[in-house]
N, C-alpha and C positions, 0 to 999 in steps of 0.2 A: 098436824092439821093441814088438808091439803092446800087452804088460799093462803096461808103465809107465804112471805117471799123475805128470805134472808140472806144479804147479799153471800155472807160468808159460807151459808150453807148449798147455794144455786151454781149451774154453771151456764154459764149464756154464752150461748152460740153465735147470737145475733142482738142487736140494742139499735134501735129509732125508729123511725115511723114511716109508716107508709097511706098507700089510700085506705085501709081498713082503719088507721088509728083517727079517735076524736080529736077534735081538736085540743091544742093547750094540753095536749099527753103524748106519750113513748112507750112503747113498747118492749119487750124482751123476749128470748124464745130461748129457751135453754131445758133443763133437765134440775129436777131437788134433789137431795141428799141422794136418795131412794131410787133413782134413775126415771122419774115419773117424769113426759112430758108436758113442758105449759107453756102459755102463752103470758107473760104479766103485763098487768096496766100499771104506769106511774103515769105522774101528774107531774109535767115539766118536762124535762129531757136528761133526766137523770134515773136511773134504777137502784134508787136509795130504800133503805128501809122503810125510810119517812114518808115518801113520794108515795109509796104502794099502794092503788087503789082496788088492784081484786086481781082476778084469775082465771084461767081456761085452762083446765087440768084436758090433755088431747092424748086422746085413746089409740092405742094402734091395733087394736082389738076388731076385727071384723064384727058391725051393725052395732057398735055402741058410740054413742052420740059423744062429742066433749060435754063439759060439765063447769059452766062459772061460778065462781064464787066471790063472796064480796071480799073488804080484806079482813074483816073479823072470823070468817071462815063458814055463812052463812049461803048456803045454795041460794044460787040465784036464779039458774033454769039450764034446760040443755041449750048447747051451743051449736048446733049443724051448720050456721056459718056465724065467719069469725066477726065481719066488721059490724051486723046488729049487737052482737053480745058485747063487744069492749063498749060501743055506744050505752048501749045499759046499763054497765057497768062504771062508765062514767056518770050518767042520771044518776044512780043510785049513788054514789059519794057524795057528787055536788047536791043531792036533797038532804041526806046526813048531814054533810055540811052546815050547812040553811038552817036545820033544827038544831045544831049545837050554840050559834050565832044569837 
């Protein structure tokens, strides 16, 4: 499933935040088992399994867009740039959130 993130199964190249990340989240930039690249969102400063809130699977594919997904592995739209989508993708957890509450 491509928005899981497990730590044991990822390799991150890079871990924290920058101007692209929402607030009150972290980032990661690494490669999945499979050698697929992404971008993951955590919630805090940590890239726990737990924290995981979604994903930008990033294409090296000339004219194919990235691709978010939430962390249940539910599309969430194309990505063409990065700092609206992690924003989105934080919206969407913290609305999950809210309706679990």
């Amino acid at each position: 499933m491509p928005a899981k993130f497990r730590a044991d199964e990822a390799t991150v190249r890079w871990h924290g935040s920058d101007d692209t990340t929402p607030p009150d989240h972290s980032i990661a930039v690494g490669t999945d088992r499979l050698g697929t690249e992404y971008v993951w969102l955590f919630r805090g400063k940590e890239p726990t399994d737990e924290a995981f809130v979604g994903s930008i699977s990033v294409s090296n594919a000339p004219g194919r867009a990235a691709i978010a997904y939430d962390s249940a592995g539910g599309f969430v739209g194309l990505a063409p740039i990065i700092a609206p989508a992690l924003a989105k993708l934080a919206a969407r957890a913290a609305s999950e959130e809210g309706h679990r509450s």
